[in-house]
N, C-alpha and C positions, 0 to 999 in steps of 0.2 A: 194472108196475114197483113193487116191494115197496122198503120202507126200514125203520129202527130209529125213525123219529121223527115224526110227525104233521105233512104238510104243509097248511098252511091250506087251504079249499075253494077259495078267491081264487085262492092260486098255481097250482092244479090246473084252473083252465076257461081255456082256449084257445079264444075265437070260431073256429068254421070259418071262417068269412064273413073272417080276418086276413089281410091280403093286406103285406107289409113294403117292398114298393114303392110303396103308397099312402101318404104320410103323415097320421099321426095328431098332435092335440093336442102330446101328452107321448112321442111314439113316440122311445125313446133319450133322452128328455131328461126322465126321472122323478126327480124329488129322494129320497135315502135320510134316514130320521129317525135322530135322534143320539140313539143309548141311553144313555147318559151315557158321555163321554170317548172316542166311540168314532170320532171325525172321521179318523183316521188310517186305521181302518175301509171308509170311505165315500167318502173320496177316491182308494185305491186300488180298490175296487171301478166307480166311475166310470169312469177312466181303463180298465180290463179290459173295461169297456162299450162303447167308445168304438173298442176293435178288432172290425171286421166280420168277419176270419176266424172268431175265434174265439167270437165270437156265433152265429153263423153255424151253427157246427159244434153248437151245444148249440143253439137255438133248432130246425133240424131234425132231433133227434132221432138226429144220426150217432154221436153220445157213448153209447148205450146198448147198441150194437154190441162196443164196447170195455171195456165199464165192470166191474168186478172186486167183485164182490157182496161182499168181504169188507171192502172198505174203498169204501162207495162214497157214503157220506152225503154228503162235501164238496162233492163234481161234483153228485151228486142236488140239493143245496139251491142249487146256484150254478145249474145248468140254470133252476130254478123261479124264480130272483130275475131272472134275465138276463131271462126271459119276464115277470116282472112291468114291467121297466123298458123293455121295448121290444113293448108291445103298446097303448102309446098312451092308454091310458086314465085312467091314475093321472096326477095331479101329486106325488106323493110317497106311498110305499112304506115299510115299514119291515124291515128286515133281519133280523131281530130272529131268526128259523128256522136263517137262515145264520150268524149269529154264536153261537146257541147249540150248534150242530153243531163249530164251529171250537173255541171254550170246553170241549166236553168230549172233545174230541182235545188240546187245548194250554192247562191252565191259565191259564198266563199272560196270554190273552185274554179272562179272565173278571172282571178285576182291572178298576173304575172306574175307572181311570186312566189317561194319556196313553201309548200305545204308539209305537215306530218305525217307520211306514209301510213302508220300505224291508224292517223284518225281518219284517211281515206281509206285503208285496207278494213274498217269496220263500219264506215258507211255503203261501201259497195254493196257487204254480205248484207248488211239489214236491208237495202233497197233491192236486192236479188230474192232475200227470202220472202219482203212484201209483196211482189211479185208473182211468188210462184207458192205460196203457203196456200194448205188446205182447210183453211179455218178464215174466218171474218175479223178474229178480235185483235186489236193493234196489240204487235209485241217490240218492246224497246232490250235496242242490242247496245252495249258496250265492253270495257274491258272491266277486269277487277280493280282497279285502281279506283273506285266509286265506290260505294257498296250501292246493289242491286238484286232484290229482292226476284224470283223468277215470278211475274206478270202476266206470264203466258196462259194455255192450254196444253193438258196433256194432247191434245188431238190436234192439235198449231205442228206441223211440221210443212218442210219444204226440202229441197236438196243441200242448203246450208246447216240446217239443222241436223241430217243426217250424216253430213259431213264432219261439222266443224264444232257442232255444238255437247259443250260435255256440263256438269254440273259439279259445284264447289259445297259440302256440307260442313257445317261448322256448328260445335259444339260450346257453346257459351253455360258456364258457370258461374254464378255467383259465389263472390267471397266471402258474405254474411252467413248465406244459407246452404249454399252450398249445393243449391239445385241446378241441376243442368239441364238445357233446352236446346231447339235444333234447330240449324235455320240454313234453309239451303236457296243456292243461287246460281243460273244461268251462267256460262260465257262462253265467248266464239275467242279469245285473246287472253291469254293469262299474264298479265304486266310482273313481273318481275322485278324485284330490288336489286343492284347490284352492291352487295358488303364489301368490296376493296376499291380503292382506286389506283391499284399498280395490275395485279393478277388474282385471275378466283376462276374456277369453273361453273357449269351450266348447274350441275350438283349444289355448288355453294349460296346461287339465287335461288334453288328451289326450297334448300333446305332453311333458309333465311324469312322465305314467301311462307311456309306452313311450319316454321316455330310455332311454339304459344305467345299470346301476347295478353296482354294486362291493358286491362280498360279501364283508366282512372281521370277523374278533373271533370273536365267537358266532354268526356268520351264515355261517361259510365253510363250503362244501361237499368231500367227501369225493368225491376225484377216483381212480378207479379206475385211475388210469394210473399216478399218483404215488405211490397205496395211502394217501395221507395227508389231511386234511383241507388246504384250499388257498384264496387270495382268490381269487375268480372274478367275471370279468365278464358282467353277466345282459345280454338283450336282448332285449321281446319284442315280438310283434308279431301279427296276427291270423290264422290261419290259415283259418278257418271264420267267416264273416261271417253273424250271423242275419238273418232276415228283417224281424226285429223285434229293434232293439238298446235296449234299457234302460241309460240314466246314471243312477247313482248320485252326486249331488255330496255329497261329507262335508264336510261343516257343521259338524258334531258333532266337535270335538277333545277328546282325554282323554289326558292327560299323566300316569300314578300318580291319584292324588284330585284334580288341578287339570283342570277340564273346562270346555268353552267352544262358543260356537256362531259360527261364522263366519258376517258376515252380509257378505259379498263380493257384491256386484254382479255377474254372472257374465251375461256378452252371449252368446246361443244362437242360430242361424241357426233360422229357422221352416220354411227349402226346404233342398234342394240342399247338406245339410252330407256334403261328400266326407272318404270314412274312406278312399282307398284310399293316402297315403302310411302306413295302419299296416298295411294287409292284405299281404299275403304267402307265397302267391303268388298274385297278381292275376290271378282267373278271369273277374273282371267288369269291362268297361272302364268307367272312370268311376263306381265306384257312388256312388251317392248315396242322401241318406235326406231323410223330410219330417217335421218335427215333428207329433205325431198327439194327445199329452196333456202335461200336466205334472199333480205334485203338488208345493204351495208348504206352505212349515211358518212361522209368524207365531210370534212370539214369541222364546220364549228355550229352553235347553235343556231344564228340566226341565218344561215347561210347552206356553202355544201352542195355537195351533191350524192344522189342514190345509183345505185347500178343494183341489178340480182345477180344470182349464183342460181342454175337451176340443174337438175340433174335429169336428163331425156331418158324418156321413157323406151325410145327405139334403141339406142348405144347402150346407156347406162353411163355414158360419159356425164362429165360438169360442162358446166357452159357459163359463161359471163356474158351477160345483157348491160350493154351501157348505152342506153338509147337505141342508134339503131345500128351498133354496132354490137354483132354476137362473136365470139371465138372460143374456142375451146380451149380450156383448162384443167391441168393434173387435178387430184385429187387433192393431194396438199395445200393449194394454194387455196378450198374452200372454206379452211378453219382460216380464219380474217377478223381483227381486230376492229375493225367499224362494220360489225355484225351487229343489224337493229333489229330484224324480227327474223325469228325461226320457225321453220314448215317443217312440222314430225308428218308421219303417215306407221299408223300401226300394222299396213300391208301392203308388202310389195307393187307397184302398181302394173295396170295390163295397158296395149296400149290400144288406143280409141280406134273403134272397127267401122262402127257404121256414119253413115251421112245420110242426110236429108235438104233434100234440094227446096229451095226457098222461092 
């Protein structure tokens, strides 16, 4: 396996004798060093650690099968880091390969400075699935905070996709005519509004996110029935449920230049949080999802710091990641008030068996 960039000799030796059913020391619970200002870095990368499929999948070597020599640096340095953090030996690792790879794809990751986890945690996955996708045709990832029509292929898949990727359907009405149309859309991130700024549950942004809303002024839609633009009533709800559902709680308010960070108490179920009053049409009785990581943002907006919360797959204990410091933590302490994004997983995870020597 050839690349554009010099991986360390460390990241490159895989003990034969590595067995991922045997627990190691630091096996999955390896600290990342902080290059400067790059915690938002590190805590998303944790939490990506902390999913066994997708460990799994790069840790044996099934990722190279797939992998697209023209853009493959990113999955190449993620493979070699995954395997740094889950082959037990390190207490703390330093990223430093994979963040320069990601720096000379996306300036702006090269900058000292305080990044948005949320808009690193959905650059990664689109540069993983570009990667490693079974189709040719550019697909553009983001959250729902856009509107984002789905782009894609049905035949466009990759392990992100099959992970992470679920589908929003929305039912737009017109209020002249009263016709209704469908219009569905992609996401790897579901951004959330939060409706309080003292206390509200994870319930209260979702039930807030898939109200109805009224489309009027600058916002109405061109109703092909009426031939005019029209006020319409939106509705949506989920069509395609992922495997893996990521919340995005926006924190982060910005009004013109007045910007602000909500620091909302926001209650998260850790088991059993049922999404199927938004699903539609209900393929799966009862689904349910288990809390699997978080990333918590400390501070203020333009500042702060990130740490994770991730739940091992070998114990089933929590664990706190703050750089390259891990320790274990109760249960209780995982519901946390500078909770920024949330990791569901609809099933249990198993944990990563095979290896592939590099």
């Amino acid at each position: 396996l050839t690349s554009q960039f010099n991986i360390p000799r460390r990241q490159r030796q895989l003990s034969e004798e590595s067995n991922y059913e045997t627990s190691q020391p630091y096996q999955g619970l390896t600290g990342l060093r902080n290059l400067g200002n790059t915690c938002y870095m590190n805590a998303v990368l944790q939490c990506l650690c902390s999913i066994s499929p997708l460990v799994e999948y790069f840790l044996s070597g099934k990722y190279v099968a797939t992998l697209h020599k023209e853009n493959s640096e990113v999955a190449t340095a993620f493979a070699y880091l995954m395997a740094d953090m889950w082959l037990g030996e390190f207490e703390c690792v330093s990223p430093e390969v994979f963040r320069s790879v990601i720096s000379d794809l996306c300036p702006a990751f090269t900058k000292k400075t305080q990044q948005d986890a949320q808009e690193f945690l959905i650059y990664v996955l689109n540069e993983l699935h570009e990667a490693l996708k079974k189709s040719c045709k550019r697909r553009c990832y983001g959250n729902t905070s856009t509107s984002r029509e789905d782009r894609g292929t049905g035949s466009e898949t990759s392990i992100i996709t099959q992970l992470f990727e679920g589908q929003l359907s929305y039912d737009i009405t017109c209020l002249a005519c009263h016709t209704t149309t469908d219009k569905n859309e992609v996401f790897t991130v579901l951004s959330l509004p939060i409706p309080s700024e003292s206390a509200c549950s994870l319930q209260d942004c979702l039930e807030c996110f898939f109200q109805q809303d009224t489309l009027t002024w600058n916002n109405q839609i061109h109703c092909s029935f009426c031939g005019t633009k029209q006020d319409a009533a939106v509705k949506a709800n989920i069509g395609k449920a992922p495997k893996m559902i990521i919340f995005h709680l926006k924190r982060f308010d910005y009004q013109g230049s007045y910007k602000r960070k909500l620091g909302t108490n926001i209650y998260y179920p850790l088991s059993n949080l049922d999404l199927s009053p938004y699903i539609y049409p209900l393929f799966q009785k009862n689904p349910k999802y288990n809390l699997c990581a978080v990333v918590n943002h400390f501070g203020y907006l333009d500042g702060g710091h990130y740490t994770a919360f991730c739940k091992h797959t070998f114990t089933q204990n929590w664990y706190s990641f703050d750089d390259a410091q891990v320790s274990e933590i109760p249960q209780s302490s995982v519901q946390s008030a500078a909770a920024y994004l949330l990791f569901y997983s609809c099933k249990a995870f198993s944990v990563p068996t095979k290896t592939h020597k590099y």
